[in-house]
C-alpha positions in Angstrom: 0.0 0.0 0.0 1.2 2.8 -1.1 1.4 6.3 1.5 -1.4 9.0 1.5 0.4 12.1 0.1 -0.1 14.5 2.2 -1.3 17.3 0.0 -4.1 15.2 -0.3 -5.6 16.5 2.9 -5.7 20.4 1.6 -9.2 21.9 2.0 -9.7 21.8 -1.9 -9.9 18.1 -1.8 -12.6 17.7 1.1 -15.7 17.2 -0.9 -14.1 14.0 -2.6 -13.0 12.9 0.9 -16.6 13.5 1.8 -17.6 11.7 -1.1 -15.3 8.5 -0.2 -17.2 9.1 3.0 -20.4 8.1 1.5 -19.1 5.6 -0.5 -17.7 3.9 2.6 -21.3 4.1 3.9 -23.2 2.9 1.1 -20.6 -0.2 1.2 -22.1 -1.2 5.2 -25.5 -1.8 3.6 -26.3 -5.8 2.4 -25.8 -6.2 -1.0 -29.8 -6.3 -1.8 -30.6 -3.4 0.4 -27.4 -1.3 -1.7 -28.7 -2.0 -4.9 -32.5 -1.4 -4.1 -31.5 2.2 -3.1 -29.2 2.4 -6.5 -32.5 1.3 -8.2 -34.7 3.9 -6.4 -32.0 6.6 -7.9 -32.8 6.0 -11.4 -36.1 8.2 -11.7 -34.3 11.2 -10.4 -31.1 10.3 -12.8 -33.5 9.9 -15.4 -35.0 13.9 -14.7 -31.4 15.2 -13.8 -28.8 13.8 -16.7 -30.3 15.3 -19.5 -27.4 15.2 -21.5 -26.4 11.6 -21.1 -30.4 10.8 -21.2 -29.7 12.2 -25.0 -27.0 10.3 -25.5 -28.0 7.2 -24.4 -31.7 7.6 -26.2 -29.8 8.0 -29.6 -27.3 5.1 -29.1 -30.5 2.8 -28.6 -32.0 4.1 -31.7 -28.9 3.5 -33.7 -28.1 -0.3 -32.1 -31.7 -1.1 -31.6 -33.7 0.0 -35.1 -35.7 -2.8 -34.7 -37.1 -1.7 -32.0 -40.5 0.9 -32.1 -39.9 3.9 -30.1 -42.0 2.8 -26.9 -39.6 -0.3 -26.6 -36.6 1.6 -26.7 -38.3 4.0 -24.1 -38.8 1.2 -21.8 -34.9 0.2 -22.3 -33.6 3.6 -21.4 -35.5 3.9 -18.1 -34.5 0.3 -17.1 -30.8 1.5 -18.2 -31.5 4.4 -15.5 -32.4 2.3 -13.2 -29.3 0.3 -13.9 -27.1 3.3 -13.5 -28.4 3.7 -10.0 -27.1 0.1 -9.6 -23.7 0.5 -10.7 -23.1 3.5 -8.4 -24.2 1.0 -5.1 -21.8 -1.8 -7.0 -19.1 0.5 -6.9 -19.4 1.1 -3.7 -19.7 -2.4 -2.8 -17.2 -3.5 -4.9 -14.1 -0.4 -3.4 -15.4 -0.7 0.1 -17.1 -3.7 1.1 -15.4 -6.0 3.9 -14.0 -9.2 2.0 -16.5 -11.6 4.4 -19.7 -9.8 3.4 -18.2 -9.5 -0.2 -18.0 -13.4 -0.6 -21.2 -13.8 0.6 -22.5 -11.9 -2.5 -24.7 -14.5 -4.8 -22.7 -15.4 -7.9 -22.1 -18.4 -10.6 -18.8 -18.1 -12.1 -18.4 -21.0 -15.1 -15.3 -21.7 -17.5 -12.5 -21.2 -15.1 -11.4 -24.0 -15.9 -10.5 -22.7 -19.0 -8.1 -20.3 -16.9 -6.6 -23.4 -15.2 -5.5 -25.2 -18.5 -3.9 -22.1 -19.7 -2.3 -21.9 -16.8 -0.8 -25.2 -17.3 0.8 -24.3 -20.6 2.7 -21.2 -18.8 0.7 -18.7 -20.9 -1.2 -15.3 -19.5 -4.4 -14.4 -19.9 -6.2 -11.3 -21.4 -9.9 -11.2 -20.0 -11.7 -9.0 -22.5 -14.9 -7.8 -21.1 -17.4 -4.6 -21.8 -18.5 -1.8 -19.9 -21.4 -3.1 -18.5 -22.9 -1.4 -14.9 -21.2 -4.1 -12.6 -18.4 -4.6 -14.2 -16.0 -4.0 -11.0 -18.3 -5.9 -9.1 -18.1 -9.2 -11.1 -14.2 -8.4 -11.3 -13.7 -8.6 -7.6 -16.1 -11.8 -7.6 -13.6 -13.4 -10.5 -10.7 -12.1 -8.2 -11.9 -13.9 -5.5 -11.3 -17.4 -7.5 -7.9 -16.5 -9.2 -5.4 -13.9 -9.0 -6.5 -10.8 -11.5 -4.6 -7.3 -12.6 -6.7 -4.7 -14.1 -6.3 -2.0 -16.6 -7.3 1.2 -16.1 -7.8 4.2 -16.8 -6.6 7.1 -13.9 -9.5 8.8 -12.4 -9.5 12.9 -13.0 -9.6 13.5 -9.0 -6.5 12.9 -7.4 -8.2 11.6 -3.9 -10.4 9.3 -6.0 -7.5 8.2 -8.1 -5.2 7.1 -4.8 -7.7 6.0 -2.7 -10.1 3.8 -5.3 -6.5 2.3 -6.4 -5.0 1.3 -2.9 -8.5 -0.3 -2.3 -8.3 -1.9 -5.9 -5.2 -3.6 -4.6 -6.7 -5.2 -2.2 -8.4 -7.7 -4.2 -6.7 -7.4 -7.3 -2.8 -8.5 -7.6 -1.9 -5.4 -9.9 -3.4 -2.4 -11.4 -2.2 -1.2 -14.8 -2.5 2.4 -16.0 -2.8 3.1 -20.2 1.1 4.5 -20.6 1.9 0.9 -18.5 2.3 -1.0 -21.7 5.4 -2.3 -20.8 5.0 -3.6 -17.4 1.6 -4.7 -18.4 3.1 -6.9 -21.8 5.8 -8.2 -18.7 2.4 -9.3 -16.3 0.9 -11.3 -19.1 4.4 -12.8 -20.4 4.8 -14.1 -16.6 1.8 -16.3 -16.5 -0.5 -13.5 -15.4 -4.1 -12.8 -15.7 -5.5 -9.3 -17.0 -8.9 -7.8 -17.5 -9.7 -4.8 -19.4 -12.6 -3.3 -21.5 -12.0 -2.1 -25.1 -15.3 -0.8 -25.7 -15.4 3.0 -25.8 -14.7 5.6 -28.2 -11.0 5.9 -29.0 -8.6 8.0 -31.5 -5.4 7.8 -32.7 -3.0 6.1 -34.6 -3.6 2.7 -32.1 -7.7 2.5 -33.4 -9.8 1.5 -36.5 -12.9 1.9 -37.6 -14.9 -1.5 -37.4 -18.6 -2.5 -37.0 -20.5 -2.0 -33.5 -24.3 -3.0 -34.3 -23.3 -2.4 -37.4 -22.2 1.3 -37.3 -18.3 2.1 -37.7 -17.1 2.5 -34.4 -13.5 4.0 -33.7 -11.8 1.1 -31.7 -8.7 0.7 -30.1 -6.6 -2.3 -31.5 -4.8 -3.0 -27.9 -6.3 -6.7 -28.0 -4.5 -7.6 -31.0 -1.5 -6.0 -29.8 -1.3 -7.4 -26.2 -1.6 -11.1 -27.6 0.6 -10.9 -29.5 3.8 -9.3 -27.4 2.8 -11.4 -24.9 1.9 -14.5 -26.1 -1.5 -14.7 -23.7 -4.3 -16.5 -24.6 -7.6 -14.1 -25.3 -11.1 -15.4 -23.0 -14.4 -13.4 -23.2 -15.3 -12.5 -19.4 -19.1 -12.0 -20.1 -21.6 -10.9 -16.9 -24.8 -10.0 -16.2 -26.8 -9.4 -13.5 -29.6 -11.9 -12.8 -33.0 -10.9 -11.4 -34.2 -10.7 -7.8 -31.8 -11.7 -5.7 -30.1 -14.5 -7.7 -26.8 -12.4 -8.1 -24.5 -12.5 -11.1 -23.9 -15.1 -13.5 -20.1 -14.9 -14.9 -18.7 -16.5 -17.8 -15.5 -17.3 -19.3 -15.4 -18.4 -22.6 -12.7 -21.2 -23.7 -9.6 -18.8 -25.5 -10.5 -17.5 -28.7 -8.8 -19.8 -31.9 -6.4 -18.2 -33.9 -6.0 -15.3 -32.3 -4.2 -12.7 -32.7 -4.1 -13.8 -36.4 -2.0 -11.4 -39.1 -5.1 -8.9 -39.5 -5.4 -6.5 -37.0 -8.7 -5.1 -38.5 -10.1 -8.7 -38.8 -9.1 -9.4 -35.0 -10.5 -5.7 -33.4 -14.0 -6.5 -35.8 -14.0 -9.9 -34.1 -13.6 -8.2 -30.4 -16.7 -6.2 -31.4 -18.2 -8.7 -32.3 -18.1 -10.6 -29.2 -19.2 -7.9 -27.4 -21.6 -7.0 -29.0 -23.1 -10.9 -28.4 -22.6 -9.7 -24.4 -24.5 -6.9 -25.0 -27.2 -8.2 -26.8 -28.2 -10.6 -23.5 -28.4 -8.6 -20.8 -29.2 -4.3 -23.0 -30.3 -2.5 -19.9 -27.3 -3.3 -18.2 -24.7 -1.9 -20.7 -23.1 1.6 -20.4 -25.2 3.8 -23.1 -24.7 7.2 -22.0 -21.7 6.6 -23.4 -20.8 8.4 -26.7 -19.4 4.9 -28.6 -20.0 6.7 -31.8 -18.8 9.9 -30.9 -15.0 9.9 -33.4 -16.8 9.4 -36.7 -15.0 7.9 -40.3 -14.2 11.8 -42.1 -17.2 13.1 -44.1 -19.8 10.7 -41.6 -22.1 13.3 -40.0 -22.0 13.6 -36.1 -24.8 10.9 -34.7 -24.9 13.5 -31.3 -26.2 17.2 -32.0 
């Protein structure tokens, strides 16, 4: 664990200590009682995030044409719901005492597909997707074998120390995005890795491949990461189940052929994958989101 620097404690960074404060407190209630109250926030998030309401109406219109307006109406306010969710999983998932953590309901199946890549000496990349509990189902995996993440930093310094040294306590390493090096050494060593590539990226490391069929600027860092490392590639798939069932977790057998010499071919493939994930459990995936946001030049801007 790494020391509090002090200039953490000036008077500018209260309100995100007071914040962490209500984190912490959110994180003492039982599991179905936290996400009940996340629920019950989803009518006022629904009223209050206008903006991301926008965005998240016109990603379901351009994934989901199939669907009449009513139905995608009734998906947006279950994704709000949702929302409310993942702020209690987070919570839950920083801050909860390992004991009552444990005791959270989950199915995890296919890790034995992490045990016979073990055997052969290789690492693994767990690709998954931003879906609401997606640090929640990461911890529950953590609790079964030893798991790094990758990361992006988080803008507030308090947030960004303290949400890190209490992502150490589960997880055996935490990766930033400029930690390419020591993150190609983790999975070279035999070491298991989880990371989402699902949101808008730019730059000289993304393409432009299908998501639900639109062009969708993705980073190519799956590709890559196989294949300096050697790791084998598994799906990490989740949802959350209904009631109080818990989470259902899946790890699909390592993909074949992959990375192959076609890094387009490979990053479509990722998309496609997770496009299957989101496709089973809609609500529950991040929409507010701008996934469409960098666009292929002359495209017109799908958020005005």
């Amino acid at each position: 664990m790494d020391r509090m620097p002090r200039s953490l404690l000036a008077p500018w960074h209260w309100p995100a200590w007071l914040a962490l404060g209500l984190i912490w407190l959110v994180a003492r209630l039982p599991w179905h009682l936290a996400l009940a109250a996340g629920a019950a926030l989803g009518r006022p998030l629904y009223r209050l995030l206008a903006s991301r309401r926008k965005v998240a109406r016109r990603n379901l219109e351009l994934c989901f044409p199939e669907l009449d307006a009513p139905a995608r109406e009734q998906l947006l306010r279950a994704h709000f719901r949702d929302l409310g969710r993942m702020a209690a999983e987070f919570a839950l998932s920083w801050m909860a005492p390992a004991r009552r953590f444990a005791r959270i309901p989950h199915r995890i199946e296919g890790l034995e597909h992490l045990q016979a890549v073990a055997a052969q000496g290789r690492g693994v990349l767990l690709v998954g997707a931003h879906f609401s509990h997606l640090e929640m189902c990461a911890r529950l995996v953590a609790g079964h074998v030893p798991l790094a993440g990758l990361y992006r930093e988080h803008g507030s310094p308090v947030f960004e120390w303290a949400v890190k040294q209490r992502r150490l306590r589960y997880a055996s390493a935490m990766f930033g995005r400029r930690q390419l090096r020591a993150t190609v050494r983790h999975l070279r060593q035999g070491g298991h890795l989880w990371y989402a590539p699902d949101q808008d990226m730019r730059g000289k490391d993304s393409m432009f491949v299908p998501f639900f069929g639109i062009p969708a600027s993705t980073i190519t860092a799956t590709h890559h990461l196989a294949r300096m490392s050697g790791a084998a590639v598994i799906a990490f798939q989740h949802r959350r189940l209904p009631g109080r069932q818990g989470y259902q977790i899946t790890l699909q057998p390592p993909l074949s052929d992959f990375p192959s010499d076609d890094v387009l071919a490979d990053t479509a493939r990722i998309n496609d994958l997770i496009e299957t994930m989101v496709r089973q459990a809609p609500a529950q995936y991040l929409w507010i989101h701008k996934r469409f946001k960098t666009r292929p030049d002359g495209a017109p801007p799908p958020y005005s």
